[in-house]
Structures are given as C-alpha cells and as structure tokens.
C-alpha positions in Angstrom: 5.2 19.3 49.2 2.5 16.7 48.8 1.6 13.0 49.2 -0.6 11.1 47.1 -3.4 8.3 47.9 -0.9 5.8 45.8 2.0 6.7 48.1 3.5 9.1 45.6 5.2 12.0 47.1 6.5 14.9 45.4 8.2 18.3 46.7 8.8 21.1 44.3 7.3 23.8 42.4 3.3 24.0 41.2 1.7 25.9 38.9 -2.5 25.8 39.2 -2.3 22.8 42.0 -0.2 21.1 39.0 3.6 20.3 39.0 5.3 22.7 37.1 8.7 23.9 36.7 11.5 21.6 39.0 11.3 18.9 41.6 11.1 16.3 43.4 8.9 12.8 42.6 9.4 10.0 44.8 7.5 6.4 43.6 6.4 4.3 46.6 8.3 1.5 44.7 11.3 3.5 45.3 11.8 5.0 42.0 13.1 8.9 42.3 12.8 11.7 39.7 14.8 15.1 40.4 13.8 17.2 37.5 11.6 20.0 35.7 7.7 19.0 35.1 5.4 20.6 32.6 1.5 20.4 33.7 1.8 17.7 35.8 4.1 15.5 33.6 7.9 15.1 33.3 9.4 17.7 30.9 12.5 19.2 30.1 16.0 17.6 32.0 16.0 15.4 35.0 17.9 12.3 36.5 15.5 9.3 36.8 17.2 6.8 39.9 15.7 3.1 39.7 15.2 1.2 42.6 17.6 -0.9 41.8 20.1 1.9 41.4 20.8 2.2 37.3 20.1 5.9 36.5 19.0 7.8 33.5 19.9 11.2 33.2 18.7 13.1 29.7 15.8 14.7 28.2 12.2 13.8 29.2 9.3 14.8 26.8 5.2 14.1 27.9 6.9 11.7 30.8 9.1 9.6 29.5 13.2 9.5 28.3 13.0 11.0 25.3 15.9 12.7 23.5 19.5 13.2 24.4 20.6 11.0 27.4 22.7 8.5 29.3 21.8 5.7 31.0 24.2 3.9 34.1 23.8 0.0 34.2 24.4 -1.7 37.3 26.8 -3.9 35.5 28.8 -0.7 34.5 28.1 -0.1 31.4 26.8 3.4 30.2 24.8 4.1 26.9 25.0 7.6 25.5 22.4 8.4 23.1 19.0 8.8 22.0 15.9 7.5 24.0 12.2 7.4 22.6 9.7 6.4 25.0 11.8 5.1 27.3 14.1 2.9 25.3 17.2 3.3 23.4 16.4 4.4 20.4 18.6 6.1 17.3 22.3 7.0 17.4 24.3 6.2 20.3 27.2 4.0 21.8 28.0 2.3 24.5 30.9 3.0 27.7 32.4 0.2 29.7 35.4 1.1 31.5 36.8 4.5 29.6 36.4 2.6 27.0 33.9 2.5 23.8 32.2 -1.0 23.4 29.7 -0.3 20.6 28.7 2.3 18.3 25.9 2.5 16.0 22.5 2.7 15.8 19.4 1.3 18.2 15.6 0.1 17.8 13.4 -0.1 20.3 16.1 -1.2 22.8 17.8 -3.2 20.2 21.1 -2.5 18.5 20.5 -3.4 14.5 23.6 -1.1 13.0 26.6 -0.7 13.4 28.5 2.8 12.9 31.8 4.5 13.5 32.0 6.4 17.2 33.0 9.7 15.4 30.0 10.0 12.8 27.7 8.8 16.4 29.0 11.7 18.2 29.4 14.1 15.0 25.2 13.4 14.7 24.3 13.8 17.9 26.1 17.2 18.4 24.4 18.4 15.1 21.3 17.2 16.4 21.0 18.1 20.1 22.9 21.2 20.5 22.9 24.0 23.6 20.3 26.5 22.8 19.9 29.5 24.7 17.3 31.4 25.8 15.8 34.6 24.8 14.2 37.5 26.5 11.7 37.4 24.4 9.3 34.4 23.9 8.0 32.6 20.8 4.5 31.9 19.6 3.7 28.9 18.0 1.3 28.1 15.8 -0.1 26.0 13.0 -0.5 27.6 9.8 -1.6 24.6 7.2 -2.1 21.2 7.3 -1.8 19.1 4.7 -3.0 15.0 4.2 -1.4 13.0 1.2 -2.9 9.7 0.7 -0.8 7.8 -2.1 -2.4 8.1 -5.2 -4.4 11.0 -4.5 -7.0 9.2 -2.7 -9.0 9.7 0.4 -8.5 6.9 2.4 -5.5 4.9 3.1 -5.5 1.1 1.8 -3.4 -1.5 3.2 0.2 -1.1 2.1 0.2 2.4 1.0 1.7 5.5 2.0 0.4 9.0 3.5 2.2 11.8 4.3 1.0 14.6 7.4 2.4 17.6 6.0 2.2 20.9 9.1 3.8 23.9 8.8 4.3 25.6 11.8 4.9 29.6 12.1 6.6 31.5 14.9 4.5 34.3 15.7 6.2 35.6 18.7 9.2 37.8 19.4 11.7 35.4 20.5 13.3 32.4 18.6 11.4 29.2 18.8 13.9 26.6 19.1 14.5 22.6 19.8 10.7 22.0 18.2 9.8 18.3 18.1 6.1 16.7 16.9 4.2 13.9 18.3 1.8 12.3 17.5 -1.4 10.8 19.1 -4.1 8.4 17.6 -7.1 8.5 18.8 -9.6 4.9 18.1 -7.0 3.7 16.4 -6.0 0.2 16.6 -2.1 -0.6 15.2 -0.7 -1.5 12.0 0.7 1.9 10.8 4.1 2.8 11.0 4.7 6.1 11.0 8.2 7.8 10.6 8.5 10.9 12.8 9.1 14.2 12.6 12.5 15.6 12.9 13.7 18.3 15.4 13.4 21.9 14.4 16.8 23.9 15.6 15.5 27.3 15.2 12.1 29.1 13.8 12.9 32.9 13.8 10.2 35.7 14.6 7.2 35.5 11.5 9.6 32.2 10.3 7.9 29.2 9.1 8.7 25.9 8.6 7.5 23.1 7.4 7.7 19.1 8.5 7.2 15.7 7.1 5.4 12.5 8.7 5.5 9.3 6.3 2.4 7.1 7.3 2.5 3.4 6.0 -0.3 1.2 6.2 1.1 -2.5 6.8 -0.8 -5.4 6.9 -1.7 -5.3 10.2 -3.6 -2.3 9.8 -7.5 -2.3 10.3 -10.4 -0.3 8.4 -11.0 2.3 10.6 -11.3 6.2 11.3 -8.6 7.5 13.1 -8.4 11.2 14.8 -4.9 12.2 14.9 -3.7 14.9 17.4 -0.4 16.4 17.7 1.5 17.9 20.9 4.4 20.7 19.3 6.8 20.9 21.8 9.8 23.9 22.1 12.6 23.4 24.2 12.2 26.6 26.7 8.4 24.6 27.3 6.0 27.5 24.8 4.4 23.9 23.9 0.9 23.4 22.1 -1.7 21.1 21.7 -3.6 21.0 18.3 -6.6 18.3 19.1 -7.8 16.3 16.1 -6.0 18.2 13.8 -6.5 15.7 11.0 -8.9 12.9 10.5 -7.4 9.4 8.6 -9.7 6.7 7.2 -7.9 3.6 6.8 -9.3 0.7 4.3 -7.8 -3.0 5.5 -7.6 -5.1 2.3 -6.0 -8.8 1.9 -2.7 -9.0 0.1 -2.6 -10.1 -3.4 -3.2 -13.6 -4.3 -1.5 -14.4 -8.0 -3.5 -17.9 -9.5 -2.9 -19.8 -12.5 -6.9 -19.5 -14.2 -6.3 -21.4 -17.6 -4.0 -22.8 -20.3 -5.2 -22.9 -23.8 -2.9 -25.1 -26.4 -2.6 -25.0 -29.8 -0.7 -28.3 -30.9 0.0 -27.2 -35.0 0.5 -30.6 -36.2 -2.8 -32.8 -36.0 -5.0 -30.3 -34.2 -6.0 -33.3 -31.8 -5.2 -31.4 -28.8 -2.7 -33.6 -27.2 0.8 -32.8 -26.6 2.8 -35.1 -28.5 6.6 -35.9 -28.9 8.4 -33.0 -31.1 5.1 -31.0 -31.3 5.6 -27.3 -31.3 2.9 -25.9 -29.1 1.7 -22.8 -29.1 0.2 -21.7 -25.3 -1.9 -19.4 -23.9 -2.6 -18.9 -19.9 -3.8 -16.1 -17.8 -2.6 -14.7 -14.3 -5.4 -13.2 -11.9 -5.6 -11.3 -8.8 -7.5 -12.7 -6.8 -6.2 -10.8 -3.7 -7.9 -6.9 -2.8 -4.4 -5.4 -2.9 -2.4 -4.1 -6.3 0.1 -6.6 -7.2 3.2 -4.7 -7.9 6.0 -5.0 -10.7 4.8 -8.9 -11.0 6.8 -11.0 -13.8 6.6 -14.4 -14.8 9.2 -17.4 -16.3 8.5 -20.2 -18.3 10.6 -23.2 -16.2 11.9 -25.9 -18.5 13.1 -29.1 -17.1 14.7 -32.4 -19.2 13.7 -33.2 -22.1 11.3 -30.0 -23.0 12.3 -27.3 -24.9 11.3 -23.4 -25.0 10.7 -22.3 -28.9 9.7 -18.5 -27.8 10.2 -15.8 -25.3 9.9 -17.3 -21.6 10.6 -14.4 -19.0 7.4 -11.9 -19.4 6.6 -8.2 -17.2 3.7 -8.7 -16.1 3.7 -5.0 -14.3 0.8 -4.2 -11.6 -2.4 -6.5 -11.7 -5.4 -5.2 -9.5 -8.1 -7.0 -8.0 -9.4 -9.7 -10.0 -7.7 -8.6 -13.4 -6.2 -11.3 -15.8 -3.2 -10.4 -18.0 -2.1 -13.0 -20.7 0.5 -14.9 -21.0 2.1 -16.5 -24.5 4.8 -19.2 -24.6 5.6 -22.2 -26.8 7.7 -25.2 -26.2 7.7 -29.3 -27.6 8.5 -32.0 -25.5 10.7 -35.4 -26.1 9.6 -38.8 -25.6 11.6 -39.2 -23.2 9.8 -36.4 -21.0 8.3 -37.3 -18.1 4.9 -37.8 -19.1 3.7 -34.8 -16.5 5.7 -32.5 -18.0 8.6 -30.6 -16.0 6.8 -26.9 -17.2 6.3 -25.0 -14.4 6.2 -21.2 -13.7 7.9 -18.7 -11.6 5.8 -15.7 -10.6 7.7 -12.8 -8.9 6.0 -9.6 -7.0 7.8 -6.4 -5.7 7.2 -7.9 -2.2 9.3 -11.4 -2.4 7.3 -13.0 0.3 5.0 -13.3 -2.4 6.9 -14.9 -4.7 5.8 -18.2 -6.4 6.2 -21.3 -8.1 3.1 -23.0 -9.8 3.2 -26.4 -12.1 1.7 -26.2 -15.4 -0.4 -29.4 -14.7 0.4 -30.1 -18.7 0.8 -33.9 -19.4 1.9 -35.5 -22.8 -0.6 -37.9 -24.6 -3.2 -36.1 -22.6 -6.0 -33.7 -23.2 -5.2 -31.1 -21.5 -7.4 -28.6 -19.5 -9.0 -26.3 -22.7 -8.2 -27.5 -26.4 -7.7 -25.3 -28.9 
C-alpha cells in the first residue's frame, strides 16, 4: 500500500518501488482504477470508475483507454469499441436498452460514419482477438529503419508525405503477439498527421515483420527538427523503448498563390492594338506561382460571357507549376458591339486542392489599349 503527497493512494503489486503488475489506484478526486500497471503507468486490462459513476472497462496502453473497450454512461447508454487516448476512436457501436442505437465508425469522440452492426463486430473480432500465453517469452527488437520523404528528399515540405518504415524481429523463443507502435515527438510543434501503425497478431520465433507510418505535413506544420521515438508494445507486457530512433526535418512553406502576370494581343486587322468589334484576337497571358508550394494538376478556362466569342481552344492543363514559374497561355476570341465595353472574359483556374480554386477577370476592355500591345 502507499499514499502519495497529492492524495493518491494505491494498493497492489510493485516492481523496483514502481507499480507493476495488478492493483489498486484511488484519485483524491474520487476516480478509481482496479487493473494491471506497467512501470508505474496503466497497462494491460482494468476498469476505470469516474466519480461520477460512468465506467470504462477495456484495454489501457502508456495510461490511458486505448484499444478494445466499453464505456457505461450514466444516462444508460454503453459504447463498445475502440478507444485512443482516451476517446472513442475507430469501429464501434453504441447499446441503449438491449438494443443497438448506432453503428459505425468514431473520431476523436466523434461519430463521422456510419456502418452495419455485423461488419463493426466482424472487425473488431478480427482485430482484437484472445491470445494466449506462452511458456516461453519473446524478444523484440528493431532490425531496420527506414525514412521516405516524398520525392526522395531529405526534409519534409509543407503538404507532402513521409513514410516511417520499422521492421521489427522476434528474437525470443515464444510468440510475440498483440504488437502495437507509438509514436512520440520530441520539439515538435503540430501540423503533421500521422496515420498509425496497425496491430501485429503474431511475430513467430526469428519472424519479422514489417509496419507502415504515413506522415503528412499539413499546413499547419512548422520548419523544425523533430526527434521521433517509438514505445513497441506486446500484449503479455515484453515492451521496448527505442529513443530517437529517427530524426525528421520539416521545411514550412506558404501554399501556392496562382496570379494573372500579363496579356499580350495581337488584333490581325489594323495592328492598332485595340480590341475592336468583329476583330479576331489572337492572346497570349502567363500564369505564375507566386506561392513556395508546387501547384498541383492546375488547369485553366477561357470564360465567355454575351456578346464575345471563343475562335480557339479555351480549357488548357496547365499540370504542376513551382515556385515562381510562368506557363503560357494561348486563346483567341472577337467581341460584338454590343459587348459590354469591359469585356465579360474572365478565367477559371483550378488546382488539385479546390480551396484553391479561382476566378480572375481579364481586365480586357474594347476601344482600349490594353495592358501590352502587340
């Protein structure tokens, strides 16, 4: 037994002066934990009672609900599912009275899809099944590690994509089973989002396997070093700890900014450079970045309104323009008299990310010279 200086109290098993193996954690608050610990932390299966009296009982990894488990509201209800730091999050569904109110999927506490209760509970057994311990134990370690930045460069750029590649191998005598990866960041500062690792069933003595992590640099992501750590944990508790295994430097750059520079005119008739009724012009403009980041799959449409008319191709692929690169762009059209005498031409820019998308008037007037002649 022991009390803290905070008013914590604990009874149970210690391993070193640390709590290790099963007990119980009372909070001064009121909060109660019966379950196992791992070096001082909650680890393994428990029951976690509120104050208020809702109760989660489940899988706890590095202190917090994290895998299989059910929560009891006070207001009846029962979720049954996956948990990630402490919220639902993943496949699960939702118990109020015997009966099944919602099925589907959650993120970060929220439910965002919708899914039939026998494909829930068809993953979840595949996912979290019973495994059983062996006589023997398991040894794991880290054979390779492996860094992919997105275009085989060294630092990762603001909307890009890395993958962690390790490959773990089960040196021991006994099967390693139930393996999960997580990962810590050390001076890091947010903006990545980083898909996980999935759960390892079963690595076999001298087995290896490897895993996956996609990292993707979103715009809220800072230039920065970042040490990346990584706890491996096995469901029987023959955990590691593999300190700054990898080291990420991350390159913050603005998004792209697509800008109308010039538009050159050819009118074929009189050469005066004025756009005149029923004058076929010939046109010439250019696009720029003028943003850090690539602008992706980018196209470009001439807009016509009453009155002027396209003589040529008006829908153009503009594909990826980097930083401060010009592509050209070739159209012709004439105008009416009865045009308005700014001219309804305008143009509809389009980039893989449709936040980005654009429309920018041509600034083209009839009976005017316009901005380059010739």
């Amino acid at each position: 037994m022991g009390t803290h200086v905070n008013g914590e109290r604990y009874r149970g098993s210690y391993k070193n002066g640390i709590k290790d193996g099963f007990g119980e954690w009372t909070h001064p608050d009121g909060d109660i934990y019966r379950g196992k610990f791992k070096a001082g932390v909650k680890r393994g299966s428990g029951i976690y009672t509120f104050k208020n009296g809702e109760q989660y009982t489940g899988s706890f990894k590095r202190d917090k609900q994290h895998g299989m488990g059910s929560y009891n509201y006070n207001n009846g209800e029962v979720f049954k599912g996956e948990f990630k730091n402490n919220k639902r999050d993943g496949k699960g569904y939702v118990v109020f009275r015997d009966d099944t109110t919602k099925s589907g999927t959650w993120l970060g506490d929220k439910f965002v899809k919708k899914d039939r209760l026998k494909n829930v509970t068809r993953y979840l057994q595949a996912t979290y099944p019973s495994y059983k311990k062996t006589k023997t134990s398991p040894q794991l370690e880290i054979s390779s590690i492996e860094l992919n930045i997105q275009g085989n460069e060294k630092i990762l750029e603001t909307n890009e994509s890395a993958e962690l590649v390790i490959e773990l191998e089960n040196n021991g005598e006994g099967n390693a089973q139930g393996i999960e990866v997580f990962l810590d960041l050390n001076n890091y500062s947010g903006g990545l989002d980083i898909e996980g690792f999935k759960i390892i069933h079963k690595i076999i003595p001298g087995g290896t396997k490897k895993i996956i992590a996609t990292i993707f640099a979103t715009k809220m992501m800072v230039t920065e070093s970042i040490s990346i750590s990584a706890y491996i944990t096995e469901s029987f508790g023959h955990d590691i700890y593999a300190p700054s295994l990898v080291l990420l430097n991350t390159k913050s750059l603005t998004i792209p900014e697509l800008v109308l520079t010039d538009i050159n005119i050819n009118d074929q008739n009189n050469k005066n450079g004025l756009i005149e009724p029923a004058e076929v012009i010939q046109a010439t403009m250019y696009i720029r970045n003028n943003g850090q980041q690539m602008a992706k799959n980018v196209s470009l449409a001439v807009l016509y309104g009453d009155f002027v008319f396209n003589t040529g191709k008006s829908s153009f692929e503009l594909g990826d323009i980097k930083q401060n690169q010009k592509k050209k762009v070739e159209f012709s059209f004439f105008a009416m008299s009865e045009a308005e005498k700014e001219l309804p031409i305008s143009f509809e820019l389009k980039e893989s990310r449709s936040k980005l998308d654009r429309i920018i008037p041509s600034g083209l007037d009839l009976y005017r010279n316009n901005k380059i002649q010739n």
